[in-house]
C-alpha positions as CSV (number, residue, x, y, z in Angstrom):
1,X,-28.3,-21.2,0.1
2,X,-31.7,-19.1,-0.9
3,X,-32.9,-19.9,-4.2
4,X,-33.1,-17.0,-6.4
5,X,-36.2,-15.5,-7.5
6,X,-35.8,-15.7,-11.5
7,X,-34.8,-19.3,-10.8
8,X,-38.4,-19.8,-9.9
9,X,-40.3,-17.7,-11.7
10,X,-38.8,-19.5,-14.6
11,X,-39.4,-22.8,-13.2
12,X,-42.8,-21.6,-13.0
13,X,-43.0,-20.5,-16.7
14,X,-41.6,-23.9,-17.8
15,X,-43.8,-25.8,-15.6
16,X,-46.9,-23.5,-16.9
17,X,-46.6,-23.9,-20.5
18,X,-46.0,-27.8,-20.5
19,X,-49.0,-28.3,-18.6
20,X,-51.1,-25.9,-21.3
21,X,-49.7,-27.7,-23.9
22,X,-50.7,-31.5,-22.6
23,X,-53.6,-30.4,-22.4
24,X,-54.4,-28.8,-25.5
25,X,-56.7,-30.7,-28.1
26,X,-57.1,-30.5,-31.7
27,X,-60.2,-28.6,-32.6
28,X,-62.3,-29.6,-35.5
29,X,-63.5,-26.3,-36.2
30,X,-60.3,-24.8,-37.1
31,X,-59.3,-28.0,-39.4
32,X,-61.1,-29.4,-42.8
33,X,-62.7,-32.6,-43.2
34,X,-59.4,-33.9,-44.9
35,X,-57.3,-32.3,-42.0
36,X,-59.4,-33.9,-39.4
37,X,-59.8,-37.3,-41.2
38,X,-56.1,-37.7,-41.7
39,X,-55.2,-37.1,-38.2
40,X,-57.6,-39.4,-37.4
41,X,-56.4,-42.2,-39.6
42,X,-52.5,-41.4,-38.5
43,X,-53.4,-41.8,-34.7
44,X,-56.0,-44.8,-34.8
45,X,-57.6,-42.4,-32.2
46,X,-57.7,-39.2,-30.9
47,X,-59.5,-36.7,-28.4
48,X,-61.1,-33.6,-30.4
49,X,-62.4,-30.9,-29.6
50,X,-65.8,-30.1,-31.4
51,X,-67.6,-26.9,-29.7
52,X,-66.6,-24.5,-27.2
53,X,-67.1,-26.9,-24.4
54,X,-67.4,-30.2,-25.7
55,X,-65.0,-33.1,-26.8
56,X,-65.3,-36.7,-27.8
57,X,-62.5,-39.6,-29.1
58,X,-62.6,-40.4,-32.6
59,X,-61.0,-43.6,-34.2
60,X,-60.3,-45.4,-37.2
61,X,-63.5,-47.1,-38.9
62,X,-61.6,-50.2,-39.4
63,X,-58.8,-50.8,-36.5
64,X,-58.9,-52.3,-32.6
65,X,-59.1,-49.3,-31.2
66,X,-62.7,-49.4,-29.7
67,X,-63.3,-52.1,-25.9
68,X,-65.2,-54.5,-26.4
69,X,-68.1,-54.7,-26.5
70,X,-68.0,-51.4,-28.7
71,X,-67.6,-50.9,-32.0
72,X,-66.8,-47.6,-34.3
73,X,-70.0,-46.1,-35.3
74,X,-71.0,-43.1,-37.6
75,X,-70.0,-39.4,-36.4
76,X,-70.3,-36.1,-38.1
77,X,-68.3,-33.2,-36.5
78,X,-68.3,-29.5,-37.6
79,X,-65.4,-29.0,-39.3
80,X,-64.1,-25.7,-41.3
81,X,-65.6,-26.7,-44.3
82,X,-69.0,-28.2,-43.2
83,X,-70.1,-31.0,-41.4
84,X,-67.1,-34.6,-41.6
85,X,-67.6,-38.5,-41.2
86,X,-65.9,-40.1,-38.6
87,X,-66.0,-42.5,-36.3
88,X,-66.5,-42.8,-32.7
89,X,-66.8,-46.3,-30.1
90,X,-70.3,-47.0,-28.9
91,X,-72.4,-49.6,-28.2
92,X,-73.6,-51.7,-31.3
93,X,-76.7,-51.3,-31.9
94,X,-79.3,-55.3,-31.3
95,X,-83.0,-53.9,-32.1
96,X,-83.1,-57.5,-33.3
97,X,-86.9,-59.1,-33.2
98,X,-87.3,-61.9,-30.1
């Protein structure tokens, strides 16, 4: 029995816009500070987009969600309304003297 071809063409449609929408990020520059903060703090962390081709993972300031041995550091991201604190994981910082 031949499969029929609006049977897959809306397979295809379903398929296509399930993928676009796993893969869509947030984008900082269309939130505020307060928008992007909040989502932030309701995730514990999240992948945002900041510029037309870059992204990073943002997380809580105080929460687990950094591996060790990183910990959240300082971040400012361009948001609709200026440049917003957050917080990112990286490597603590041990300019300690010998």
């Amino acid at each position: 029995m031949p499969i029929r071809p609006a049977v897959l063409t809306a397979a295809g449609a379903i398929l296509f816009a399930a993928t676009a929408t796993a893969y869509a990020r947030p984008d900082t520059r269309t939130m505020t500070c307060e928008q992007t903060q909040l989502l932030i703090q309701s995730r514990h962390a999240v992948v945002l987009t900041t510029g037309r081709n870059t992204y990073d993972r943002y997380v809580r300031q105080f929460g687990n969600e950094c591996d060790w041995p990183e910990v959240p550091t300082t971040a400012y991201v361009k948001t609709r309304d200026g440049q917003c604190l957050v917080h990112r994981c990286d490597e603590p910082v041990s300019d300690l003297p010998d």
